[in-house]
Backbone as CSV, one residue per row, in Angstrom:
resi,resn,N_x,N_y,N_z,CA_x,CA_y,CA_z,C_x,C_y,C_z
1,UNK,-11.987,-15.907,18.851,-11.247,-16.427,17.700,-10.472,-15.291,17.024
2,UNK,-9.178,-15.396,16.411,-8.235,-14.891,16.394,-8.319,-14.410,14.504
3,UNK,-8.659,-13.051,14.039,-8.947,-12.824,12.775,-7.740,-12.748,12.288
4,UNK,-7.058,-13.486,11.342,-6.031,-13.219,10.446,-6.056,-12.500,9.340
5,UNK,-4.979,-11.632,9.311,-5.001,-10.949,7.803,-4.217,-11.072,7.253
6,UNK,-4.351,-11.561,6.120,-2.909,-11.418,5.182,-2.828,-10.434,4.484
7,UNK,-1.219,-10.028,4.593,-0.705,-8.748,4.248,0.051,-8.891,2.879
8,UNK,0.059,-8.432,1.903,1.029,-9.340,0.818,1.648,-8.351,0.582
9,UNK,2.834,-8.722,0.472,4.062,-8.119,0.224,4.518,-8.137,-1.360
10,UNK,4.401,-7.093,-2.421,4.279,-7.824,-3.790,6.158,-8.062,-4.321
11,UNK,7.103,-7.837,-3.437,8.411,-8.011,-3.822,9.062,-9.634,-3.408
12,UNK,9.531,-10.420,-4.231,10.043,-11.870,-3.404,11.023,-11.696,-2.685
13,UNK,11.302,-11.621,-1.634,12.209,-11.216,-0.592,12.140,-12.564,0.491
14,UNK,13.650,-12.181,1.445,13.617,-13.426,2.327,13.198,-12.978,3.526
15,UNK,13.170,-13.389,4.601,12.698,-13.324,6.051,13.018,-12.073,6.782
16,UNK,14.508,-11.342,6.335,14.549,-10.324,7.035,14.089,-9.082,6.024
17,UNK,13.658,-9.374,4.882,12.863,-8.408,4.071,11.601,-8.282,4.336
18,UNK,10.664,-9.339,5.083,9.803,-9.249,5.357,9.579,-8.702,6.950
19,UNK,10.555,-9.327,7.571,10.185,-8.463,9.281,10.561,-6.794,9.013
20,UNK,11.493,-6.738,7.565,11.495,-4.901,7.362,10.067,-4.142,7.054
21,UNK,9.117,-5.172,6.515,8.082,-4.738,6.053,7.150,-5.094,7.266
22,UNK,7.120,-5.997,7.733,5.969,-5.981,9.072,6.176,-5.046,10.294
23,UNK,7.666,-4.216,10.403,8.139,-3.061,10.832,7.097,-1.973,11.212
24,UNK,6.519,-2.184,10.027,5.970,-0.534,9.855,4.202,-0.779,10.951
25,UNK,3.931,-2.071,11.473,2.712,-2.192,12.183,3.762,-2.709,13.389
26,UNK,3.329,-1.828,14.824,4.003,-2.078,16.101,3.038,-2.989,16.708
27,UNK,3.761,-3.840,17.824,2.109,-4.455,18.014,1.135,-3.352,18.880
28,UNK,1.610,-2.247,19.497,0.701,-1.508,20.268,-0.270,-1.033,19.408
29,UNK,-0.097,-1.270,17.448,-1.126,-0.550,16.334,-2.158,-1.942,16.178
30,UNK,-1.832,-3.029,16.694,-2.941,-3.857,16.488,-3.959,-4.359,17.691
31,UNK,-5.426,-4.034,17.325,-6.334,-4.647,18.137,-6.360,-5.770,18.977
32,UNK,-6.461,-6.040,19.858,-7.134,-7.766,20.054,-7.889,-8.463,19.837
33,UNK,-7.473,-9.861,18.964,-8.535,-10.389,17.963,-7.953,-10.277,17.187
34,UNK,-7.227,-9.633,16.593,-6.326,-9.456,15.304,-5.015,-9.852,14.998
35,UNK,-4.762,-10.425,13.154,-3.088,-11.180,13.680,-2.631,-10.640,12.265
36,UNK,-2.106,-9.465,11.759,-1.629,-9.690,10.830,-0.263,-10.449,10.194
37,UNK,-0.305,-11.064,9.463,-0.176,-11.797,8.925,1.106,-11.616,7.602
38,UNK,2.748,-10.967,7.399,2.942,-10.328,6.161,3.466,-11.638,5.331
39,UNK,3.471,-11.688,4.494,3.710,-12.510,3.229,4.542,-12.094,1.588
40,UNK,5.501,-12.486,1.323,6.000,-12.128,0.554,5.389,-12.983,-0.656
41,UNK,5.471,-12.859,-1.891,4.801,-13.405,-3.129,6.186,-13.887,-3.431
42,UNK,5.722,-15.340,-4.159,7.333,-16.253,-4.331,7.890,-15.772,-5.628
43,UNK,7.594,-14.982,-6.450,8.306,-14.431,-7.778,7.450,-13.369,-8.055
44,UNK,8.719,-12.481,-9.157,7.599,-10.973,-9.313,8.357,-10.407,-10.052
45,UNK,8.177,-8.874,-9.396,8.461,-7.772,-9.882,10.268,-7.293,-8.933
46,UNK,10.322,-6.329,-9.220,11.909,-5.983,-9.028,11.469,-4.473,-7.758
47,UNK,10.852,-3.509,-8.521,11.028,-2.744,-8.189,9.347,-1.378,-8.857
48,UNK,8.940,-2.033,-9.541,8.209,-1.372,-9.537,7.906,0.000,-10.740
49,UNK,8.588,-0.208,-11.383,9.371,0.878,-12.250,8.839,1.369,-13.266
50,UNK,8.195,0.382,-14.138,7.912,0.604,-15.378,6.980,-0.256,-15.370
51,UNK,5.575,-0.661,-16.690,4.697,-1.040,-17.045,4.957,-2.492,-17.053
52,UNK,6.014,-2.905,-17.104,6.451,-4.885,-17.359,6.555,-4.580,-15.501
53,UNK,7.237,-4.125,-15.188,7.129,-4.580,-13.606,5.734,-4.594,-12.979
54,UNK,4.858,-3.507,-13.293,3.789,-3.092,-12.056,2.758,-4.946,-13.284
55,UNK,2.626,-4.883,-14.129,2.125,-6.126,-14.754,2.247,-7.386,-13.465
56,UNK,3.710,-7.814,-13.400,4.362,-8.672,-12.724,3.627,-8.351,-11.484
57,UNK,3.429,-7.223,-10.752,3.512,-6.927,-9.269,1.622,-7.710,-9.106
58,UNK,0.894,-7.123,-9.805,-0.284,-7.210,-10.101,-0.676,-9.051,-10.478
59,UNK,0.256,-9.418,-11.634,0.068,-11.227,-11.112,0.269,-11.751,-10.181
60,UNK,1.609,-11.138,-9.330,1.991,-12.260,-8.303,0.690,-11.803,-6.933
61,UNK,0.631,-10.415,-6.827,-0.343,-10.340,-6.363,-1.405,-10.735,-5.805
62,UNK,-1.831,-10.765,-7.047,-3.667,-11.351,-6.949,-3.388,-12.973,-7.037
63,UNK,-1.877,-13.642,-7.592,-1.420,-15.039,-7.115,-1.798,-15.518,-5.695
64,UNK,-1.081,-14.704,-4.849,-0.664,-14.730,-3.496,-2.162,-14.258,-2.463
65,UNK,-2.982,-13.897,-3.144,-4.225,-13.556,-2.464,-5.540,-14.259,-3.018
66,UNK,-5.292,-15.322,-4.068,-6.785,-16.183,-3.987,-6.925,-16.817,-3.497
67,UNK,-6.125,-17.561,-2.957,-6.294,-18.871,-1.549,-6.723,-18.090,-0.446
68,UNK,-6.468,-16.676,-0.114,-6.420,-15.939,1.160,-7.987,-16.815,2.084
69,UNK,-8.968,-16.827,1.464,-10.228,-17.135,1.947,-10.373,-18.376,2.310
70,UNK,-10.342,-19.140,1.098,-9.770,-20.895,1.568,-9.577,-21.369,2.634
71,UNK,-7.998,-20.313,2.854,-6.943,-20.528,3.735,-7.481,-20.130,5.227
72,UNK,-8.904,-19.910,5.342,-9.180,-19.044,6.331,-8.428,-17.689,7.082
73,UNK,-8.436,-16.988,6.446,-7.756,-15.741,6.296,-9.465,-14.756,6.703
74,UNK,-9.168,-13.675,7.373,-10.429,-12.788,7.858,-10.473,-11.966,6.155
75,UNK,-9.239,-11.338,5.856,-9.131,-10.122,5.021,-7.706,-10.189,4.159
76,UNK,-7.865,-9.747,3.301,-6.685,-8.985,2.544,-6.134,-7.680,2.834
77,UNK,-4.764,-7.656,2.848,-3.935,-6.331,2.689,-3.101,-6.641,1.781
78,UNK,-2.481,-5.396,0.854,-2.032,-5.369,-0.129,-0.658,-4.433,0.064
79,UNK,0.500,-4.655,0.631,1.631,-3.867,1.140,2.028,-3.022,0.090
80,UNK,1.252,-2.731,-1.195,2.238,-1.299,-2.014,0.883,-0.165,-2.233
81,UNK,1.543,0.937,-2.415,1.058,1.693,-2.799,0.448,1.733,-4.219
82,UNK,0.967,1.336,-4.851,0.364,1.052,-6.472,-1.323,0.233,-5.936
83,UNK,-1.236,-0.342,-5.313,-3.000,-1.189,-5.117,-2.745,-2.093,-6.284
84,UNK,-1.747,-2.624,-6.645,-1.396,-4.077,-7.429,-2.706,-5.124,-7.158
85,UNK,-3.159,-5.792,-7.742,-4.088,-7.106,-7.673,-5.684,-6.747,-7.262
86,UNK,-5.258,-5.184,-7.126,-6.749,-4.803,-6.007,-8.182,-5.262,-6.597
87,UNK,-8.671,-4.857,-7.807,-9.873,-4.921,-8.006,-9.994,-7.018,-8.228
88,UNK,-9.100,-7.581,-8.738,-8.729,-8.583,-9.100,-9.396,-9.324,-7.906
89,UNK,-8.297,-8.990,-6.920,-8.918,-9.821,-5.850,-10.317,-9.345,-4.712
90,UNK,-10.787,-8.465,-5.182,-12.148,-8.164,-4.849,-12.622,-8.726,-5.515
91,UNK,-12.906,-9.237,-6.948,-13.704,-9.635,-7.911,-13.535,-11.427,-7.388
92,UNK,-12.643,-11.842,-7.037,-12.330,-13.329,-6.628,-13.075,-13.612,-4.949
93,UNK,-12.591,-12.755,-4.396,-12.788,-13.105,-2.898,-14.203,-11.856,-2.124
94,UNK,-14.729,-12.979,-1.059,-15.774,-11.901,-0.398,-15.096,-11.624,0.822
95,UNK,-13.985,-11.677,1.615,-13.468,-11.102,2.539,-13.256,-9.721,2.209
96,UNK,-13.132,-8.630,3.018,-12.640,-7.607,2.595,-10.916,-8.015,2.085
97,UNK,-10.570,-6.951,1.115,-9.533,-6.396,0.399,-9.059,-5.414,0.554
98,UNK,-8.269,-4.634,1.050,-7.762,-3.376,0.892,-6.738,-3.080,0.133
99,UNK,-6.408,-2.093,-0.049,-4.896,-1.996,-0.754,-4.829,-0.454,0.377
100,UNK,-3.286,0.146,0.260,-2.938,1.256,1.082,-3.082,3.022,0.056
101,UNK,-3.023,2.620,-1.418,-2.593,3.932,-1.816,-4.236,4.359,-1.407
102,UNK,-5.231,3.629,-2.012,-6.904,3.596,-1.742,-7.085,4.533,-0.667
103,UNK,-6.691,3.954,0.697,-6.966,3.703,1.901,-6.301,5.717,2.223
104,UNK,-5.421,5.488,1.853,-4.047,6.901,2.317,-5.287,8.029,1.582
105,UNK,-5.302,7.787,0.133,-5.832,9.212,-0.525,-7.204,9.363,0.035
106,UNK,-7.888,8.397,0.561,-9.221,9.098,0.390,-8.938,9.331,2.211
107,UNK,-7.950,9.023,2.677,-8.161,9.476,4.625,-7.561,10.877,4.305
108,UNK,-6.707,10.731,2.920,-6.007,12.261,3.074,-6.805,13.572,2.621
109,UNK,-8.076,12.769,1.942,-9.180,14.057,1.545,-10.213,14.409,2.997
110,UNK,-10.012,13.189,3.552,-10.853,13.706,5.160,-9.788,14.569,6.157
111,UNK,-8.773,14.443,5.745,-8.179,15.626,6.784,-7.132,16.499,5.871
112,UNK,-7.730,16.899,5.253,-7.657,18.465,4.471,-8.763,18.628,3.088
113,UNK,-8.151,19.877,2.367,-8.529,19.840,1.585,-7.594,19.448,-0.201
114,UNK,-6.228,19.645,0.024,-5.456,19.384,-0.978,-4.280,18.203,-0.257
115,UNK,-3.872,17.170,-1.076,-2.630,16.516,-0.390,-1.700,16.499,-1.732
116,UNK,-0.451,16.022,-1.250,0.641,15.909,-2.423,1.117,14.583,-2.004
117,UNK,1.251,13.798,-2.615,2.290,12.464,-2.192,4.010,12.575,-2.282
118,UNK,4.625,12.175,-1.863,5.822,12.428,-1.655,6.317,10.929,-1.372
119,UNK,7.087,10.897,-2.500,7.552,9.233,-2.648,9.120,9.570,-2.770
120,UNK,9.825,8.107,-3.143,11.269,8.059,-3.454,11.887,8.740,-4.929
121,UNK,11.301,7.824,-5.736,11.972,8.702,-7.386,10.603,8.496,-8.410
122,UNK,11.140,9.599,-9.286,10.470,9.850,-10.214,9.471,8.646,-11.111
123,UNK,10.244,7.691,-11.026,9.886,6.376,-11.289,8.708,5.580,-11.145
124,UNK,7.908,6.646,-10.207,6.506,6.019,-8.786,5.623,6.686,-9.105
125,UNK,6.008,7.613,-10.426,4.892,8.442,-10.402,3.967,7.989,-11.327
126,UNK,3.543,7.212,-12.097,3.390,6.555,-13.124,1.930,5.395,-12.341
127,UNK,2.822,4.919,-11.249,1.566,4.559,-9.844,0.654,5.158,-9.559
128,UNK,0.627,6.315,-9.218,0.168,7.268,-8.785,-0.867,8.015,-9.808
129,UNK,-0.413,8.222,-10.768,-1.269,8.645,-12.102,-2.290,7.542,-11.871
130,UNK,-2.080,6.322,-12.370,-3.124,5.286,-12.466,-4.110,5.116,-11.464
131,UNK,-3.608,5.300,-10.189,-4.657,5.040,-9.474,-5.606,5.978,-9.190
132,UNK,-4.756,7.342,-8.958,-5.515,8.734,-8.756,-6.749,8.805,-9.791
133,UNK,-6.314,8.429,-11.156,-7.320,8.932,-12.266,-8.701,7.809,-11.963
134,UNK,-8.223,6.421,-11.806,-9.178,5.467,-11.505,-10.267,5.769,-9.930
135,UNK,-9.491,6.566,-9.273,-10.396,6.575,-7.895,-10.948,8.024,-8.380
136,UNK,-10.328,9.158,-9.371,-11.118,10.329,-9.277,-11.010,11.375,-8.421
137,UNK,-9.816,11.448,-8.148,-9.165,12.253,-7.185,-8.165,13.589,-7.228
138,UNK,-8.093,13.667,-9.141,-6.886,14.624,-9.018,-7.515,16.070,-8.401
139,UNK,-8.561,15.910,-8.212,-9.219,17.732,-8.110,-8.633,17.967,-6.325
140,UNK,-7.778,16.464,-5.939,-7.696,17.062,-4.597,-6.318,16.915,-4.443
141,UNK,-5.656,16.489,-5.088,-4.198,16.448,-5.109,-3.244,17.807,-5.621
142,UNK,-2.648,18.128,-4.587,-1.589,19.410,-4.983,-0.572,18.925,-5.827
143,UNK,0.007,17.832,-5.368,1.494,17.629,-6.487,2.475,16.090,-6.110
144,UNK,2.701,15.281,-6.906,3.361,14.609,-6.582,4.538,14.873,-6.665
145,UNK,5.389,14.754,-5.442,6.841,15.033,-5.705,8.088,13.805,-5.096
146,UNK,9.134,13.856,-5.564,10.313,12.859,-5.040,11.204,13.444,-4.637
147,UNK,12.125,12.804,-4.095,13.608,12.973,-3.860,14.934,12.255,-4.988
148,UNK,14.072,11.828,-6.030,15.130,11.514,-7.089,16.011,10.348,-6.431
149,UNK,15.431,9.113,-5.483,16.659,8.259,-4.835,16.165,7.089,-5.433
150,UNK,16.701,6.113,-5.573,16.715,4.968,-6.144,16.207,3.560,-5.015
151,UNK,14.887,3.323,-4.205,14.601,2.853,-2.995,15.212,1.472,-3.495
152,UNK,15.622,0.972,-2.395,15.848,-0.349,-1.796,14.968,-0.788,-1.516
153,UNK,14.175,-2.329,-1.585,12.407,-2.834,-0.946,12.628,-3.403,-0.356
154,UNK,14.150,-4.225,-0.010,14.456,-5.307,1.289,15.289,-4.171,2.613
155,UNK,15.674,-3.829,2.418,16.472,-2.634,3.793,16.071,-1.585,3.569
156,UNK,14.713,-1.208,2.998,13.921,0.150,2.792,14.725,1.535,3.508
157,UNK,14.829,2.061,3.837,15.535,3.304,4.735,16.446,2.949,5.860
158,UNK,17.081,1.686,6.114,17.762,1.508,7.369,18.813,2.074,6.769
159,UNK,19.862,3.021,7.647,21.378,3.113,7.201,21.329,4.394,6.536
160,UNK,20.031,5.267,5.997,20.303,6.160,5.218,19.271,6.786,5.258
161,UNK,19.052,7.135,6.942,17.991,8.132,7.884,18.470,9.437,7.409
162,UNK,19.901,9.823,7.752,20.333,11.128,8.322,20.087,11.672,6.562
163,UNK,20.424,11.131,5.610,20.523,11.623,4.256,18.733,11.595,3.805
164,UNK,18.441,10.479,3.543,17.018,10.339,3.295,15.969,11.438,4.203
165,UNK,15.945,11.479,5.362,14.535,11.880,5.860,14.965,13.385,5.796
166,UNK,15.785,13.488,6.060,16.073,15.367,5.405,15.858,15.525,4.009
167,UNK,16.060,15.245,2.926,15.195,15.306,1.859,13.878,15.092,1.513
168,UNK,13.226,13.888,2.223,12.092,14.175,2.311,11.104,14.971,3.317
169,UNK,11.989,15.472,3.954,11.497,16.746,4.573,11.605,17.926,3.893
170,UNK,12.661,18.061,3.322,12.795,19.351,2.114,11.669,19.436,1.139
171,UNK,11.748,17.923,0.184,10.453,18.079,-0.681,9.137,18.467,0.411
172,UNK,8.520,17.653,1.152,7.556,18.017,1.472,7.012,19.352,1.807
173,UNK,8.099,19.981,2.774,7.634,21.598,2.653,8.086,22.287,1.720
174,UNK,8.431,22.239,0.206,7.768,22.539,-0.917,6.635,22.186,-1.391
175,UNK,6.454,21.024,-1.066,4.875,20.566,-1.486,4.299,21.537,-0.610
176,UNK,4.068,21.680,0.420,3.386,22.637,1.411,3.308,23.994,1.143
177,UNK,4.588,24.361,0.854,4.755,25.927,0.970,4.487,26.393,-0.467
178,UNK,4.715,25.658,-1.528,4.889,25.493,-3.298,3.551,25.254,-3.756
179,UNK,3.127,24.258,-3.517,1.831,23.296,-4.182,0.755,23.564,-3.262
180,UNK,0.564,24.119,-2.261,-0.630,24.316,-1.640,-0.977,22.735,-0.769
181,UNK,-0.048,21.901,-0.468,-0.979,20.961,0.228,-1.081,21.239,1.604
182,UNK,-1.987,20.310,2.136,-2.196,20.336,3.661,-2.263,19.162,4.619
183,UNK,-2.361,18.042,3.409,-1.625,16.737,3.919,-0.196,16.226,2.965
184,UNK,0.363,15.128,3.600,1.409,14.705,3.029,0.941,13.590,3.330
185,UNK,0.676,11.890,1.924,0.727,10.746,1.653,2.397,10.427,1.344
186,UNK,2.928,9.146,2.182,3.917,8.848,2.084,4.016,7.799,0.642
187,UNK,4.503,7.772,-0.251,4.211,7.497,-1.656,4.178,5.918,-1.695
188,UNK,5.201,5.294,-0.737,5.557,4.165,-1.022,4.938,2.925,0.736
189,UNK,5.021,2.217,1.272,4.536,1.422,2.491,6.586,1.137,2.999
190,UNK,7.270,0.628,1.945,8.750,1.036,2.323,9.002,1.986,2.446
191,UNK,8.357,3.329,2.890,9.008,4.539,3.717,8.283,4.523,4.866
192,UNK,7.864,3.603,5.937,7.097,3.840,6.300,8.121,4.349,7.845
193,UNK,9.351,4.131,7.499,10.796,4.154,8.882,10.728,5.948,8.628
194,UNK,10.320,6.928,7.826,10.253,7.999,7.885,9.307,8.407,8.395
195,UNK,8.052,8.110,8.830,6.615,8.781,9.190,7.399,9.592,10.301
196,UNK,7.437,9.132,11.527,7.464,9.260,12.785,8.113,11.133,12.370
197,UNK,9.557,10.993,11.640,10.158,11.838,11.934,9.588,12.758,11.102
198,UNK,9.259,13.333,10.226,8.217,14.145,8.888,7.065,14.788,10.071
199,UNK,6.666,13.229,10.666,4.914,13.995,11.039,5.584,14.822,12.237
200,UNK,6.738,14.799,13.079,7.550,15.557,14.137,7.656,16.675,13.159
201,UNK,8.042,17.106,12.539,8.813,18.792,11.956,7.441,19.426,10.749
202,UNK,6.390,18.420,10.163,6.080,19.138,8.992,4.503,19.849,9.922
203,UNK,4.549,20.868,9.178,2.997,21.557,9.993,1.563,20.870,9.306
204,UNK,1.778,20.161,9.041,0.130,19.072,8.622,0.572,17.867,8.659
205,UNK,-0.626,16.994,8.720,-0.752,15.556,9.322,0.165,14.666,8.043
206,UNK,1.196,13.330,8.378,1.527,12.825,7.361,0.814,11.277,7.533
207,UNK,0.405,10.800,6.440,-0.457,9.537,6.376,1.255,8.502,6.278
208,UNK,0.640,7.730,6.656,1.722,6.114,6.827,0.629,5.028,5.714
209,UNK,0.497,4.910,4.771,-0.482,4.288,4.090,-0.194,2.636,4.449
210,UNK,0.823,2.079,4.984,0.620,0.906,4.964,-0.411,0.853,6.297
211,UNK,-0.218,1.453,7.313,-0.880,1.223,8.707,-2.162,1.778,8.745
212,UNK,-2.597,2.977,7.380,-3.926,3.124,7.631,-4.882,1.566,6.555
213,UNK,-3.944,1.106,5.913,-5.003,0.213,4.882,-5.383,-0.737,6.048
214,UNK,-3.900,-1.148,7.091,-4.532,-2.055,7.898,-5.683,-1.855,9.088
215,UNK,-5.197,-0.970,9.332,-6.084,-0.016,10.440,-7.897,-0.666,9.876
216,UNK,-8.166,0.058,8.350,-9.188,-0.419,7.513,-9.792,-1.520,7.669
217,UNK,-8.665,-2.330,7.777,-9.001,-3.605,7.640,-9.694,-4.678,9.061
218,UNK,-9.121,-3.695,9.873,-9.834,-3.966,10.908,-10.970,-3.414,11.204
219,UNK,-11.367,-2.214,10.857,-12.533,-1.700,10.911,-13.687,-2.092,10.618
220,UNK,-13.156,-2.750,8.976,-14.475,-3.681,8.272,-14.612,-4.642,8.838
221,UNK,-13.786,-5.172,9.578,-14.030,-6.425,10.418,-14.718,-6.330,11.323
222,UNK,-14.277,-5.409,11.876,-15.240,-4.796,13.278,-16.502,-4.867,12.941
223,UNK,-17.254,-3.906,11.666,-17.834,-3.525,11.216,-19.105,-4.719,10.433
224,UNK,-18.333,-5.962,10.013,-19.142,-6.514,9.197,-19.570,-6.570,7.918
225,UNK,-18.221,-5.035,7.395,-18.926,-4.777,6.022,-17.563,-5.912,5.129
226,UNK,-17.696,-5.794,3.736,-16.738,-5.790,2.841,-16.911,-5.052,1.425
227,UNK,-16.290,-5.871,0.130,-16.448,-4.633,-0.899,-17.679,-5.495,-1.225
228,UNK,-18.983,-4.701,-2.735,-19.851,-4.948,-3.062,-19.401,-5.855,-4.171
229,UNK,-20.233,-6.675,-4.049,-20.131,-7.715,-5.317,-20.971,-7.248,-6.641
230,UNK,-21.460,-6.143,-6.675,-22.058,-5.661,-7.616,-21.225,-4.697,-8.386
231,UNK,-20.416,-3.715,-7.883,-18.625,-2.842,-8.227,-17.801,-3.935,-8.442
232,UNK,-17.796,-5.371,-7.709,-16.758,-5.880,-8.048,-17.331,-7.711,-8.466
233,UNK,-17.909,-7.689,-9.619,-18.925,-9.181,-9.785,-17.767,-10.273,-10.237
234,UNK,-18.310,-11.320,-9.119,-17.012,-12.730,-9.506,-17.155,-13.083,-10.380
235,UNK,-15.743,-14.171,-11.411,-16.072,-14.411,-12.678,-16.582,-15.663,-12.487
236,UNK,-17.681,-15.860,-13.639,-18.941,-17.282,-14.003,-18.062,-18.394,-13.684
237,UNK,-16.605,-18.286,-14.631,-15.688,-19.502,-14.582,-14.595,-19.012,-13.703
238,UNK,-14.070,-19.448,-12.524,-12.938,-18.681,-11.905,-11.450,-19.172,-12.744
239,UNK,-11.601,-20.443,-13.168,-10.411,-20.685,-13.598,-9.038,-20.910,-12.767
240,UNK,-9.287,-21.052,-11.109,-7.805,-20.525,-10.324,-7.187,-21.705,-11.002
241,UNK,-7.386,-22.676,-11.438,-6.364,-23.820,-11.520,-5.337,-23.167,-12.757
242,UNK,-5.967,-22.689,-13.516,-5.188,-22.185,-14.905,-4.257,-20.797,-14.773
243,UNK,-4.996,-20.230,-13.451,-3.935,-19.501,-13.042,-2.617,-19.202,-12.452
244,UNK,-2.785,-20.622,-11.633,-1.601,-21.071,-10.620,-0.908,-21.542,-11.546
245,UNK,-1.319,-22.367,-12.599,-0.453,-22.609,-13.609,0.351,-21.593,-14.731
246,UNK,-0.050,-21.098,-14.911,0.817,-19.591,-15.279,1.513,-19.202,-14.577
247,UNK,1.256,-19.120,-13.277,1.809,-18.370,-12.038,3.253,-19.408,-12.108
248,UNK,3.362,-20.528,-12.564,4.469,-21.817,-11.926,5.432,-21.047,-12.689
């Protein structure tokens, strides 16, 4: 039997925004037995930017992932780096949950000892604060840095390789050579059209965070485990009906 995962995509985008985002998993990266699954959320956020957006990203979110179980779905994936809806929908659902920024920082403390994330603009960093401080991690982080560009979430990097991945090759070996890191986290799951070429030229390993959350996600499957219902206790009253209704 064939484990489905749904992948949620927290931007509303159409069909070829979403095969940009299911891009970043080849099928030679998925098991047999396994189907992921990507999904865009039908209203939201823009871009991610500021405190009213990541709000938005985080409803439609955890919207788009309480049926996941219902629906017979194996697991959750969560396509941004922010970990939008994460604890939310651990607290709702007993399938595993993942999100990617989770998944990236703590693989990036098993293969070194300092990492820096390296995202699009300044704008992302604000993500990154929140989650780092919540997982407890700054003692291993060298530096978050950008390229000051303004990302696109439906044509993520197509068209603007030759300009883009040379800058984020520049920042990164400042992060390296500057900040002391020894891994590089790719900041965003829409850069994920840069891995290939970064992990070719930079001298330490670069994480792809959308493909390790899924990677995860198969593991726990493999595995049998999910998250604890005791870190993450369901609510007495779930309420989904009153939620979908907000959500309309």
């Amino acid at each position: 039997m064939t484990a489905r995962i749904k992948i949620i995509i927290p931007i509303p985008m159409g069909p070829e925004g979403v095969a940009g985002r299911a891009a970043q998993l080849p099928a030679s990266l998925v098991l047999p037995g396994f189907e992921p699954q990507f999904v865009a959320v039908a209203k939201g956020a823009a871009l991610g930017d500021s405190a009213y957006d990541t709000l938005l990203m985080d409803f439609s979110v955890a919207q788009a992932g309480l049926d996941a179980e219902q629906a017979g779905y194996a697991a959750v994936c969560i396509d941004t780096v922010s970990d939008s809806g994460l604890a939310a929908l651990r607290s709702r659902l007993s399938i595993p949950v993942v999100a990617p920024g989770q998944a990236a920082f703590h693989m990036a403390c098993m293969l070194g000892k300092k990492f820096s994330v390296l995202t699009m603009w300044d704008e992302w960093f604000p993500l990154y604060e929140k989650t780092l401080t919540e997982y407890a991690l700054w003692p291993r982080v060298a530096s978050l840095r950008s390229i000051k560009t303004r990302p696109d979430l439906e044509e993520l990097l197509a068209g603007k390789e030759e300009v883009v991945f040379k800058k984020l090759e520049h920042e990164a070996m400042r992060a390296i050579e500057e900040d002391g890191a020894d891994v590089i986290v790719l900041g965003s799951t829409t850069m994920h059209q840069s891995h290939a070429y970064l992990a070719e030229r930079l001298p330490v390993p670069v994480i792809n965070p959308g493909q390790v959350a899924y990677k995860l996600c198969e593991m726990l499957l493999t595995l049998g485990l999910t998250h604890s219902k005791k870190a993450y206790p369901p609510p007495q009253v779930p309420n989904d009906a009153v939620y979908h209704g907000f959500a309309r």
